[in-house]
N, CA, C and O of each residue as an XYZ file, in Angstrom:
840
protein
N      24.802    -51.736     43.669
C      25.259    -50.371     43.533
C      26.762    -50.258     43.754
O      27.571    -49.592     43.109
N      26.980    -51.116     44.891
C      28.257    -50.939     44.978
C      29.436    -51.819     44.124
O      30.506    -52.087     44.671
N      29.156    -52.216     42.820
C      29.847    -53.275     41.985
C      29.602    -51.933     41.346
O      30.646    -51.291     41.458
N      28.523    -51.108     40.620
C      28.680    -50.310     39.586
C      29.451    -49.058     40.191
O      30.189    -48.441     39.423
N      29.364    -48.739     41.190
C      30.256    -47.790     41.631
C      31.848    -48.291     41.001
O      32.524    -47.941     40.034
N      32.006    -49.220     42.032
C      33.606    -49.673     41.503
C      34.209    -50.001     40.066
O      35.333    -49.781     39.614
N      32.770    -50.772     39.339
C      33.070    -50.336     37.718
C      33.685    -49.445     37.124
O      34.606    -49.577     36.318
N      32.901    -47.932     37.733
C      32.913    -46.956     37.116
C      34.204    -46.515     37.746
O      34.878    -45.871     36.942
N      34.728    -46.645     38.847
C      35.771    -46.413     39.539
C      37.190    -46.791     38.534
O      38.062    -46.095     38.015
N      36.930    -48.133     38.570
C      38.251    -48.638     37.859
C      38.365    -48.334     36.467
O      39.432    -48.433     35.862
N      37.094    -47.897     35.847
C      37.012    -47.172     34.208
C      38.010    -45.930     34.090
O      38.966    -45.770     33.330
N      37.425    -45.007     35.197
C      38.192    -43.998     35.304
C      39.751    -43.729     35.481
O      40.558    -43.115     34.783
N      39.848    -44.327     36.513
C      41.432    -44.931     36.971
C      41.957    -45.439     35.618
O      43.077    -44.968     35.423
N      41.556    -46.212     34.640
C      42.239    -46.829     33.140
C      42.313    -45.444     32.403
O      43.354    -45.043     31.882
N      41.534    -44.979     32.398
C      41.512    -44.331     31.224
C      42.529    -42.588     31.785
O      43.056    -41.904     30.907
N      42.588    -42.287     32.884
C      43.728    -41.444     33.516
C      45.349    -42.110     32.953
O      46.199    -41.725     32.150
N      45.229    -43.057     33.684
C      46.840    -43.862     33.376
C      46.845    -44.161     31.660
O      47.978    -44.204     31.182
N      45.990    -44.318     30.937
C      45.938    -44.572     29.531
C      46.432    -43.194     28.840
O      47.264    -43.135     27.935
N      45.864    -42.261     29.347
C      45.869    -40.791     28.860
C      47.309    -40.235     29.639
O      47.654    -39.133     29.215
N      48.176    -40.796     30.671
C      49.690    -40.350     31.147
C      50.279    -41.350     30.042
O      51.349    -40.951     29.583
N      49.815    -42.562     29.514
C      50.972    -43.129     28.558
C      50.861    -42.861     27.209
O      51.800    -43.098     26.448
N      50.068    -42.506     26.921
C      49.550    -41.277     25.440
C      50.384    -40.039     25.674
O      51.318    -39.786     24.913
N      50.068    -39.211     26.757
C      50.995    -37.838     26.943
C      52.223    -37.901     26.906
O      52.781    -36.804     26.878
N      53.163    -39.195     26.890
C      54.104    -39.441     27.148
C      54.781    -39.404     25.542
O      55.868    -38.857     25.360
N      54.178    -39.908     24.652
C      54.516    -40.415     23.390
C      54.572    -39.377     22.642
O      53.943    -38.386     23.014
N      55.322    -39.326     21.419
C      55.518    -38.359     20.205
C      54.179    -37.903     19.693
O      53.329    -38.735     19.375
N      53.888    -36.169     19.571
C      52.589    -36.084     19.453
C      52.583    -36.127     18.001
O      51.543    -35.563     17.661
N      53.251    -36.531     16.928
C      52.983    -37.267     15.332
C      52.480    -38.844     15.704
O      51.543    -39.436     15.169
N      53.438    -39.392     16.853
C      52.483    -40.719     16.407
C      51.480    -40.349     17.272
O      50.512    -41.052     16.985
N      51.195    -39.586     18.214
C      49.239    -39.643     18.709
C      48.260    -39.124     17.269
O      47.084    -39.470     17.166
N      48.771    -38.485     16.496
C      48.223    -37.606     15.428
C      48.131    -38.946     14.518
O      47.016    -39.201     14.062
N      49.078    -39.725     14.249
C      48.648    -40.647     13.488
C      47.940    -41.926     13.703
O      48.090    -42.998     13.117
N      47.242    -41.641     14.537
C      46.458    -43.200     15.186
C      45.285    -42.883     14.829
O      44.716    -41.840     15.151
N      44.781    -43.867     14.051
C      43.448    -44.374     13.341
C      41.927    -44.318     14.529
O      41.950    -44.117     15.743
N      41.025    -44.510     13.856
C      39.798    -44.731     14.460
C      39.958    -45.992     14.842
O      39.055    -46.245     15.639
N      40.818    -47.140     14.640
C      40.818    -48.093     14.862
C      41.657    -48.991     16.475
O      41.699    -50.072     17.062
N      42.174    -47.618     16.525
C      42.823    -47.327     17.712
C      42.109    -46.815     18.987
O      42.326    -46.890     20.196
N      41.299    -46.341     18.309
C      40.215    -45.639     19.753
C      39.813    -46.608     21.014
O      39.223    -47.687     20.963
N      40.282    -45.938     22.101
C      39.978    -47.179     23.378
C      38.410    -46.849     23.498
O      38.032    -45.678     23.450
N      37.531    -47.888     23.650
C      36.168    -47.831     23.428
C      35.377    -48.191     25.114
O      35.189    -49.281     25.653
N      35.145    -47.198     25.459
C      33.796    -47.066     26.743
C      32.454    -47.251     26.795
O      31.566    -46.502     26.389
N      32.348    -48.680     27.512
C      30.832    -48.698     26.945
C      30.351    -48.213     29.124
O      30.908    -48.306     30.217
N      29.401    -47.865     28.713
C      28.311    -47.358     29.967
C      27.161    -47.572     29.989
O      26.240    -46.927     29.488
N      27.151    -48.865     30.807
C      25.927    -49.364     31.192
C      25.135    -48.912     32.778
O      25.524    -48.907     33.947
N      23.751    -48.531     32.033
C      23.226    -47.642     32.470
C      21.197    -47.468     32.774
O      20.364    -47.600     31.877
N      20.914    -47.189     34.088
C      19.420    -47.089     33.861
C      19.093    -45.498     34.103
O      19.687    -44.592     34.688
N      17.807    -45.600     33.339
C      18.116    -43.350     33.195
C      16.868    -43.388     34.886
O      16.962    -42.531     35.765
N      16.387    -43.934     34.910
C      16.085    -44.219     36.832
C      16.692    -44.679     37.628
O      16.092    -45.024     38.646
N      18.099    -44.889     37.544
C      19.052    -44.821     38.492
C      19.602    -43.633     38.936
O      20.492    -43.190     38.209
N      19.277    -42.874     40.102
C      20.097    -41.814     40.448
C      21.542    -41.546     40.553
O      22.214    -40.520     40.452
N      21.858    -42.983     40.826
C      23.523    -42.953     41.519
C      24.447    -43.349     39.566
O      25.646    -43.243     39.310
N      23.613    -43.665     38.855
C      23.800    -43.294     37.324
C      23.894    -42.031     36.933
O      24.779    -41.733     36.132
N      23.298    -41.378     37.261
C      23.013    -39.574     37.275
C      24.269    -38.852     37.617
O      24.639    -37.897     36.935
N      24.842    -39.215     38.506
C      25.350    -39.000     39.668
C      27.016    -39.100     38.912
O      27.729    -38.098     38.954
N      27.394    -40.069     38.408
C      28.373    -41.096     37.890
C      28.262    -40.781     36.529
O      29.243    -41.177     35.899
N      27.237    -40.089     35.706
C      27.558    -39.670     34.639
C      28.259    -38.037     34.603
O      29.012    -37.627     33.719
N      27.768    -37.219     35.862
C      28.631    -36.009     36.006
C      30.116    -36.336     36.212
O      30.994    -35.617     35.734
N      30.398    -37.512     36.983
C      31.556    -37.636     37.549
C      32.373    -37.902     36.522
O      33.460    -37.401     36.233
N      31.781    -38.689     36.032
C      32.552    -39.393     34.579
C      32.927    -37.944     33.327
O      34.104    -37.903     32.969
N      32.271    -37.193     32.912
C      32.245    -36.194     32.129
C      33.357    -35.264     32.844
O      33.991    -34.525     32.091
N      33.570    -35.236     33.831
C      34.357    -34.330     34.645
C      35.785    -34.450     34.437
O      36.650    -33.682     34.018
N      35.770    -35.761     34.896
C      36.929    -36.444     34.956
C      37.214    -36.434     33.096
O      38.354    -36.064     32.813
N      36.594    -36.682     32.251
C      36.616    -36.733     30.373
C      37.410    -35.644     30.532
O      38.613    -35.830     30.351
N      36.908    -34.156     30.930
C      37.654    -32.875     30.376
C      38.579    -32.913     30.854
O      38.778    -31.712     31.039
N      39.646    -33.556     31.365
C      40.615    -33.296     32.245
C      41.887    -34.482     31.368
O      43.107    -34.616     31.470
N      40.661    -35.258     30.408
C      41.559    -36.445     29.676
C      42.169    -36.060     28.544
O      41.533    -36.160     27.495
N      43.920    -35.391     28.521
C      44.328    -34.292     27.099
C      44.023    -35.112     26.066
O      44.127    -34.455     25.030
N      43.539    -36.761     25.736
C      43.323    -37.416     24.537
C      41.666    -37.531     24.284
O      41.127    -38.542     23.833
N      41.390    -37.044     24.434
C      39.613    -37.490     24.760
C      39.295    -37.701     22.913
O      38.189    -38.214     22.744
N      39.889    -37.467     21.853
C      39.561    -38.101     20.795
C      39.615    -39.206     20.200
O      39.076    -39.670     19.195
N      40.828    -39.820     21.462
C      41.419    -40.710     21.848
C      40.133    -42.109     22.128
O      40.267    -43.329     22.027
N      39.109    -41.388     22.447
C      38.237    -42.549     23.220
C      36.902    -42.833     22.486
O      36.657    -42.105     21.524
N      36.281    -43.499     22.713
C      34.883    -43.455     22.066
C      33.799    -43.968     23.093
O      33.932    -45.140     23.443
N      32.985    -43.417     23.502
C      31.876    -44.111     24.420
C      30.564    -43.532     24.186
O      30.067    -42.451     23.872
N      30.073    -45.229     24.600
C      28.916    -45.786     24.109
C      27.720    -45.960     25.489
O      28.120    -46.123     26.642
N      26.788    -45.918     25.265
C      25.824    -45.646     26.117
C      24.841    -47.181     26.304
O      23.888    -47.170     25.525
N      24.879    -47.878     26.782
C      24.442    -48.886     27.078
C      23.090    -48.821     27.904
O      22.809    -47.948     28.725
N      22.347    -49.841     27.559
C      20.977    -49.753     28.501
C      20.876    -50.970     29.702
O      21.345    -52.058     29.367
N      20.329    -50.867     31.001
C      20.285    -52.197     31.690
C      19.413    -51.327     32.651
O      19.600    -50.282     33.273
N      18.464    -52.136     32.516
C      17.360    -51.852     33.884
C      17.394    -52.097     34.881
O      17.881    -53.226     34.935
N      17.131    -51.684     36.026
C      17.575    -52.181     37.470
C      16.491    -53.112     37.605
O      16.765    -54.260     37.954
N      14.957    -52.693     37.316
C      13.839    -53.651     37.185
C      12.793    -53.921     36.099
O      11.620    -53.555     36.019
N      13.724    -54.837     35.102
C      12.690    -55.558     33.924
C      11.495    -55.464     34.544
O      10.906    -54.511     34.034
N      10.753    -56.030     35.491
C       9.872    -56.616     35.838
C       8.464    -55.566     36.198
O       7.271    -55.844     36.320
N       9.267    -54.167     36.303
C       8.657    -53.681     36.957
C       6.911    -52.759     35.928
O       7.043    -52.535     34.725
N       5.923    -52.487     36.440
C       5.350    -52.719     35.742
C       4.621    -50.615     35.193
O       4.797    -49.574     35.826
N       4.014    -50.793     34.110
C       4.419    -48.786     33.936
C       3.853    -48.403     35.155
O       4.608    -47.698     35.825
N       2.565    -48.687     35.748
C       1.876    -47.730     36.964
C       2.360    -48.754     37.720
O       1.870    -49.835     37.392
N       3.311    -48.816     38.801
C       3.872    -49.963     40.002
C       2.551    -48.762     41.105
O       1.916    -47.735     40.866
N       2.762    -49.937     42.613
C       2.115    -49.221     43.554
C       2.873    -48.487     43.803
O       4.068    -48.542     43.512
N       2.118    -47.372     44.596
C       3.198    -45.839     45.340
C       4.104    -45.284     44.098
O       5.230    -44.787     44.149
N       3.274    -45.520     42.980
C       3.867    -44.715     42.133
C       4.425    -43.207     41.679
O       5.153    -42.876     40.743
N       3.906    -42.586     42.523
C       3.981    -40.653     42.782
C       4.358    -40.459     43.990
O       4.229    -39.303     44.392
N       5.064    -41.719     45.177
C       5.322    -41.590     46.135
C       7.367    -41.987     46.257
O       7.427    -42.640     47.299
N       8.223    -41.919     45.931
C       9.084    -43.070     45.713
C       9.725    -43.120     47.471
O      10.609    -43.910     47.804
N       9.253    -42.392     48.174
C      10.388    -42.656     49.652
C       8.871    -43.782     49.934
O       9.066    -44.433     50.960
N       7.975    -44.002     49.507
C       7.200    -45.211     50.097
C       7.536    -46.461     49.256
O       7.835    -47.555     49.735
N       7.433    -46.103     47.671
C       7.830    -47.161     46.925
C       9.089    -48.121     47.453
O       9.344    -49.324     47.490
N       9.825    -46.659     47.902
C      11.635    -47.743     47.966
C      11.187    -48.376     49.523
O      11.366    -49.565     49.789
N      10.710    -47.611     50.293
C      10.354    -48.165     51.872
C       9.374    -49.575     51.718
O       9.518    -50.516     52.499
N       8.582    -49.591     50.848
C       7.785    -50.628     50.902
C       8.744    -52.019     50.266
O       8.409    -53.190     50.447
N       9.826    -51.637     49.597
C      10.342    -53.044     48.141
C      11.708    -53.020     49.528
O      12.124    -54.113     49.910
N      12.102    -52.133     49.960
C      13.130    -52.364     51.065
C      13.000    -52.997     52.123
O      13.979    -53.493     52.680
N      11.500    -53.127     52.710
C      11.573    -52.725     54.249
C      11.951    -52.474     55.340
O      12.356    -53.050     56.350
N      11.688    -51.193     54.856
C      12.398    -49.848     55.714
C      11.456    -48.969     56.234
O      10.623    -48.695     55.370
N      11.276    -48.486     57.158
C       9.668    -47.193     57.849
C      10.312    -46.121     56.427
O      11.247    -46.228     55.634
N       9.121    -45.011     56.693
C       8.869    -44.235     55.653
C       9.898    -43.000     55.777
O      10.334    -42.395     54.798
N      10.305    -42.638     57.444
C      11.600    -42.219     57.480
C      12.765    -42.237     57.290
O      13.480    -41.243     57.165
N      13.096    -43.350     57.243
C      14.599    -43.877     57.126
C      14.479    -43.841     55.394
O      15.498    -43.358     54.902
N      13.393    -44.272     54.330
C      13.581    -43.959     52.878
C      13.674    -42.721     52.554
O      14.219    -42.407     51.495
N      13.068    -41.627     53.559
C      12.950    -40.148     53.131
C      14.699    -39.489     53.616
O      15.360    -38.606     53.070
N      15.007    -40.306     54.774
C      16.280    -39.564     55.188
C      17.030    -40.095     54.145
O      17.251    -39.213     53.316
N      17.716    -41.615     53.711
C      18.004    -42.009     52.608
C      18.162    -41.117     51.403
O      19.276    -40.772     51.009
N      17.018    -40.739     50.812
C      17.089    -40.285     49.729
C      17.433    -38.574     50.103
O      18.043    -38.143     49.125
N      17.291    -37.614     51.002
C      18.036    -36.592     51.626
C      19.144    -36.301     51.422
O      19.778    -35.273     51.189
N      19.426    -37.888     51.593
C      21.082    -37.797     51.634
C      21.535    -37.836     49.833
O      22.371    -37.146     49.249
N      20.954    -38.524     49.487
C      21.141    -39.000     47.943
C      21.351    -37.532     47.191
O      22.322    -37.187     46.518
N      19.968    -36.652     47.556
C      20.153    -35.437     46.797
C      20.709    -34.554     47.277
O      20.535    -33.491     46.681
N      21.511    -34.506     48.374
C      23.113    -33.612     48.412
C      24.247    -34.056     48.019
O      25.173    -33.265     47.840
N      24.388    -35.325     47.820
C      25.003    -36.142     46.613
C      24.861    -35.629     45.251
O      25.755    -35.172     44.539
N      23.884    -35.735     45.041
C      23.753    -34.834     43.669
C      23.945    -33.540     43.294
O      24.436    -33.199     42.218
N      23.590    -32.854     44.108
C      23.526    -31.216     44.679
C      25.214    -31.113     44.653
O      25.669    -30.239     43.915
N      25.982    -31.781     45.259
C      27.329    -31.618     44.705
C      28.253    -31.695     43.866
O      29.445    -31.427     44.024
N      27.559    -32.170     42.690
C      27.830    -32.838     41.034
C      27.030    -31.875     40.298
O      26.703    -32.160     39.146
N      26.545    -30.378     40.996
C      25.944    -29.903     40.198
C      24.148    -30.074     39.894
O      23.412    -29.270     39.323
N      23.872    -31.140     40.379
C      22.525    -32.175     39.821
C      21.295    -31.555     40.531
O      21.201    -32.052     41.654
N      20.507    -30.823     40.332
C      19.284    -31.099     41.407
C      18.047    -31.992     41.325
O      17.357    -31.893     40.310
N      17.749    -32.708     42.121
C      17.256    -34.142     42.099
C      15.676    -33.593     43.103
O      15.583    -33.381     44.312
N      14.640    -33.504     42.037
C      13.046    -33.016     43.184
C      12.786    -34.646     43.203
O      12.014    -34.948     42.292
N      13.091    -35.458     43.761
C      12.255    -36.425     44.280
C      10.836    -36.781     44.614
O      10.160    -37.798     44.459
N      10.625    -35.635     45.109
C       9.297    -35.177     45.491
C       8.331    -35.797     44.785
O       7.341    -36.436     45.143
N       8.709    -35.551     43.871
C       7.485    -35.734     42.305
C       8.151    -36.117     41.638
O       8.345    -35.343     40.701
N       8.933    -37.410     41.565
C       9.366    -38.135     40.754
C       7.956    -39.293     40.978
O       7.262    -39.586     41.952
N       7.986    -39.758     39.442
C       7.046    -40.809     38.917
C       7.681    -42.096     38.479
O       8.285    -42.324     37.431
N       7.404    -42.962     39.577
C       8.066    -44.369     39.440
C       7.834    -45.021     38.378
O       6.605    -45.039     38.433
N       8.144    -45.666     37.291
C       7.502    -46.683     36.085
C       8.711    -47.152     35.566
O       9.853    -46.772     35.823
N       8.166    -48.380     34.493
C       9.224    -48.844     33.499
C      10.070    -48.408     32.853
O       9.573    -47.780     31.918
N      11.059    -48.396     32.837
C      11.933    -47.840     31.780
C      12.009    -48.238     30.433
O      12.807    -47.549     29.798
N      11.380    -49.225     29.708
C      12.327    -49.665     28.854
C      11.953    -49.314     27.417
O      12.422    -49.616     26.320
N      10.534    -48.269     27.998
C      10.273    -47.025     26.332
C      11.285    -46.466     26.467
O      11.621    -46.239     25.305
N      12.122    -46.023     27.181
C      12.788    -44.430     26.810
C      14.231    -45.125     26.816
O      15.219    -44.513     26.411
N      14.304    -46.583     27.354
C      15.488    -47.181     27.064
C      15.739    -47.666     25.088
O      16.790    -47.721     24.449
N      14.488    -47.898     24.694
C      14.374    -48.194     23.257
C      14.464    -46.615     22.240
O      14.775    -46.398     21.069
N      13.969    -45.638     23.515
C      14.404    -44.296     22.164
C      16.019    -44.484     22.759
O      16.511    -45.609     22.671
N      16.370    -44.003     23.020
C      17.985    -44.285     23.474
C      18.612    -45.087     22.759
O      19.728    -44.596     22.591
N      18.517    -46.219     22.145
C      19.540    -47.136     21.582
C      18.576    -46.821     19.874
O      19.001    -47.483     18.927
N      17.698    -46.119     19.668
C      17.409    -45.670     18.702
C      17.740    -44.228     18.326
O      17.624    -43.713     17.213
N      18.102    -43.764     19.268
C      18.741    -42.415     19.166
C      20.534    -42.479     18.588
O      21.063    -41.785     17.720
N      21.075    -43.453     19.347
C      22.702    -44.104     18.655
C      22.808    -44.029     17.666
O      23.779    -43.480     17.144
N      21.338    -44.834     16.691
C      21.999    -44.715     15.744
C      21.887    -43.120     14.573
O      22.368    -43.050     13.442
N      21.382    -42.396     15.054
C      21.777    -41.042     14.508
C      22.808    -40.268     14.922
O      23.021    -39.224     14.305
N      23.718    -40.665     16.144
C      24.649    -39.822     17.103
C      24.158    -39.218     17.919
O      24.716    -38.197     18.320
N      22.802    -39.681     18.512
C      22.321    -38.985     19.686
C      21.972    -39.536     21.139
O      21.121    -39.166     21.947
N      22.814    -40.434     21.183
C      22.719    -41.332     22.307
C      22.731    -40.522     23.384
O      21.770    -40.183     24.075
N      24.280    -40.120     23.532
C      24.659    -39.314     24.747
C      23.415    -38.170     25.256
O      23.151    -37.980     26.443
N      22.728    -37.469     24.111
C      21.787    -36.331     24.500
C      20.472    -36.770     24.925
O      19.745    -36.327     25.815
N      20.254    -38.064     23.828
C      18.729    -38.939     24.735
C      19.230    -39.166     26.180
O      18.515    -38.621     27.021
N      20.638    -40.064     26.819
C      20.455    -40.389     27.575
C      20.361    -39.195     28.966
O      19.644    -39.455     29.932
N      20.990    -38.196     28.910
C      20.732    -37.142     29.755
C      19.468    -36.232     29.550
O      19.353    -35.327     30.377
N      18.387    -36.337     28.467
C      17.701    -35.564     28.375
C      16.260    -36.557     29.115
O      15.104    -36.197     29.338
N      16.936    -37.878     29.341
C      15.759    -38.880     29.584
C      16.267    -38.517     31.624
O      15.440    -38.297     32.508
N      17.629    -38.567     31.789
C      17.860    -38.350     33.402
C      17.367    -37.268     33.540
O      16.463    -37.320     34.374
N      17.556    -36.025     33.015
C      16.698    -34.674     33.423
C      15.278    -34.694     33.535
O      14.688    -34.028     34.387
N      14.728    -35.402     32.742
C      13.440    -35.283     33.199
C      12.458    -36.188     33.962
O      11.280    -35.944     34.225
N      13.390    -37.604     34.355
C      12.919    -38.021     35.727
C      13.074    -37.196     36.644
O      12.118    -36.613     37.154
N      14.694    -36.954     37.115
C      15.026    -36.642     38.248
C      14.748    -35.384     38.546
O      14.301    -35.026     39.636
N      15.069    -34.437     37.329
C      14.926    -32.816     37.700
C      12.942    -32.481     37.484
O      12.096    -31.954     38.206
N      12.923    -32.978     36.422
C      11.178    -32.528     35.802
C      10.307    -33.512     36.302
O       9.472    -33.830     35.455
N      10.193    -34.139     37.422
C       9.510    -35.327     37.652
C       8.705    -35.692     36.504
O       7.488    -35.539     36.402
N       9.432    -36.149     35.717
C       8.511    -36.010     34.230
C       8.308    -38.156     34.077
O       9.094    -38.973     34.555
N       7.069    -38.452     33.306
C       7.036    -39.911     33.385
C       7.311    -40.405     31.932
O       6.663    -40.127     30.923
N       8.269    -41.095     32.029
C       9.116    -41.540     30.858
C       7.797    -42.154     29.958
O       7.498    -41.765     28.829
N       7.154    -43.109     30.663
C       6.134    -43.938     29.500
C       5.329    -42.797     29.095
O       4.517    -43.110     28.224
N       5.288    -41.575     29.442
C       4.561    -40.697     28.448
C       4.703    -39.984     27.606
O       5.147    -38.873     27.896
N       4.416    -40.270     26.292
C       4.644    -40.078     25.205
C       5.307    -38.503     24.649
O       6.102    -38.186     23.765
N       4.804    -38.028     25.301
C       4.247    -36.420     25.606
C       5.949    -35.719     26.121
O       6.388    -34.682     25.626
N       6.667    -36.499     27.128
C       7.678    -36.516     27.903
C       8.733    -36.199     26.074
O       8.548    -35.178     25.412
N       9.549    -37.119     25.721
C      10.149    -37.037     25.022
C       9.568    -35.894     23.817
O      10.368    -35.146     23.256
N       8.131    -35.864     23.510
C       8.401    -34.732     22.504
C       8.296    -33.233     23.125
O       8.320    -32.203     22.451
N       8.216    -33.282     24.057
C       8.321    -32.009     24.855
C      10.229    -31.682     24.808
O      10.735    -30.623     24.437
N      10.831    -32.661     25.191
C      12.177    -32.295     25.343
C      12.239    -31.928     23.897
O      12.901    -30.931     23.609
N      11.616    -32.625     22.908
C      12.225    -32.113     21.398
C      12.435    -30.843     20.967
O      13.275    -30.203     20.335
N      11.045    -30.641     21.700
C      11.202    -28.884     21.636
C      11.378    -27.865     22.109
O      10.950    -26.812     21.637
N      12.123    -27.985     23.254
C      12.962    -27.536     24.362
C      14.545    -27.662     23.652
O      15.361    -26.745     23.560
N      14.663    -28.677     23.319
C      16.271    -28.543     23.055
C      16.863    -29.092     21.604
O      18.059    -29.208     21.340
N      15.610    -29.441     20.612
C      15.867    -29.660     19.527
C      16.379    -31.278     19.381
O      17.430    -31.209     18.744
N      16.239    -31.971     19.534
C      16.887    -32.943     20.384
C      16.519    -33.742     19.454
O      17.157    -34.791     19.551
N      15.464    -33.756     18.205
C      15.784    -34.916     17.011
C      16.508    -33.817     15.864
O      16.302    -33.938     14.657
N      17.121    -33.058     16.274
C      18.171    -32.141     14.739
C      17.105    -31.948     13.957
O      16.854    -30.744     13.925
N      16.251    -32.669     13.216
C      15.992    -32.887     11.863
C      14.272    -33.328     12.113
O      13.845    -34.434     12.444
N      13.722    -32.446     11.916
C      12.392    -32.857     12.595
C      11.812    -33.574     11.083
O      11.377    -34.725     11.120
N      11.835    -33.051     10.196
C      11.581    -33.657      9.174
C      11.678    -34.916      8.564
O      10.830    -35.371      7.796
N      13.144    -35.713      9.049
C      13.542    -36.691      8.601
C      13.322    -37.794      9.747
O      13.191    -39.002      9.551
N      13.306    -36.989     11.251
C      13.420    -37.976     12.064
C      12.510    -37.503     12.829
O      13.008    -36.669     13.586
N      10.972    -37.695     13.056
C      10.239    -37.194     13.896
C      10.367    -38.100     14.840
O      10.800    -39.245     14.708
N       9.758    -37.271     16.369
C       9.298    -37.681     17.785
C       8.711    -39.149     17.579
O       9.446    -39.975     18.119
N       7.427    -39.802     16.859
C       6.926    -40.797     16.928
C       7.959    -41.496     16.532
O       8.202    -42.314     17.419
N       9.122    -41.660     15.152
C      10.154    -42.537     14.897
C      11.097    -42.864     15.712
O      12.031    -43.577     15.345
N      10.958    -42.262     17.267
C      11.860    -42.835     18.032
C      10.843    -43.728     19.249
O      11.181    -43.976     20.407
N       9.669    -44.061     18.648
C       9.047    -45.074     19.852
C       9.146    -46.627     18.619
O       8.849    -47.730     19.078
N       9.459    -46.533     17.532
C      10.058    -47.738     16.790
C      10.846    -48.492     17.277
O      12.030    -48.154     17.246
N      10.529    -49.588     17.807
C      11.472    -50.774     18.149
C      11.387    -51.813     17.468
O      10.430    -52.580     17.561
N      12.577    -52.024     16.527
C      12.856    -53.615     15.934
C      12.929    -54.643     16.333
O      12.664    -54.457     17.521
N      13.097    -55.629     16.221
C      13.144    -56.872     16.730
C      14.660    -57.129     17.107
O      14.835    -57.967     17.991
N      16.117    -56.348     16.402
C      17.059    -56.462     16.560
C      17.057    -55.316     17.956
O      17.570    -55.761     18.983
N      16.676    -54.334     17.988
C      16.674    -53.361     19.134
C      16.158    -53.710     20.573
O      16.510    -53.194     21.633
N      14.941    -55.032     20.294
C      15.082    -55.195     21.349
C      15.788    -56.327     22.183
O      15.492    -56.622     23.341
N      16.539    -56.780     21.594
C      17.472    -57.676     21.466
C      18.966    -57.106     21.952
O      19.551    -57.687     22.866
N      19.529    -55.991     21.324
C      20.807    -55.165     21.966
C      20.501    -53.965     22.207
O      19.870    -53.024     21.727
N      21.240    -54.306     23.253
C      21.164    -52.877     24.292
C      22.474    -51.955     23.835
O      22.694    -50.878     24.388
């Protein structure tokens, strides 16, 4: 956690000082710089990582404040915290036991832990019910996600997949989960061309890059 913290730390820090030596320059040559020029952000990311959640407000925050932000391009990357882990794990509808049991830690110290986590969030705006969060695999809703890219909908899968762990204790491996958001927020554009089931399609190249 604390390597992706500082990742994200030193991303930010570049791309501030990148955006004072852009502000600095003739705004014809910022006007004339190509797509080929775009400094490119990739964000690697699990949508059951809270402190991801957390770091994607921070990050967006810090974006509006960047006067070049056309300037940039970022990309949404997938990385699981646990390949391994399996869709129904034990203490699955429990997570201050799940994390207490894979930690060992008593059942207090995971509940105060995570207390703390969601006034962390609570200050980014975020509200995080833990409560009824549903522990499982990620790596269905990691495959609509890098199938969502390629229509331009990365960025909205990947926050519409954090909202409904963290806020909707909602369970990603269920099917039900993603087409519910569809129709809440419209979230395949084009229901016609791109239905709900065409984003549980995984290629052989998809599952290959993240």
């Amino acid at each position: 956690m604390k390597n992706s913290s500082l990742a994200a730390l030193f991303s930010l820090l570049f791309i501030m000082a990148y955006g004072q030596e852009q502000h600095q320059q003739p705004l014809t040559q910022t006007k004339n710089r190509t797509m080929e020029n775009k400094m490119k952000i990739e964000i690697w990311s699990d949508i059951m990582c809270p402190f991801c959640y957390i770091g994607k407000r921070n990050f967006e925050k810090a974006l509006a404040q960047f006067p070049n932000e056309d300037l940039l391009e970022v990309e949404w990357k997938s990385f699981q915290l646990d390949p391994a882990m399996p869709e129904v794990p034990k203490y699955q509808d429990d997570m201050y036991i799940f994390v207490a049991d894979r930690k060992g830690m008593t059942y207090e110290q995971s509940k105060a832990r995570h207390q703390d986590l969601i006034q962390h969030a609570k200050s980014v705006g975020l509200e995080y019910n833990l409560d009824k969060a549903l522990v499982t695999n990620s790596m269905k809703g990691h495959r609509i996600i890098q199938f969502s890219k390629t229509k331009g909908l990365g960025e909205k899968a990947e926050e519409t997949f954090f909202y409904a762990y963290f806020t909707q204790g909602k369970n990603l491996n269920d099917q039900a989960t993603p087409h519910r958001a569809w129709k809440r927020d419209r979230f395949d554009g084009n229901r016609g061309q791109y239905g709900p089931n065409r984003f549980f399609i995984c290629t052989e190249s998809g599952k290959r890059q993240s």
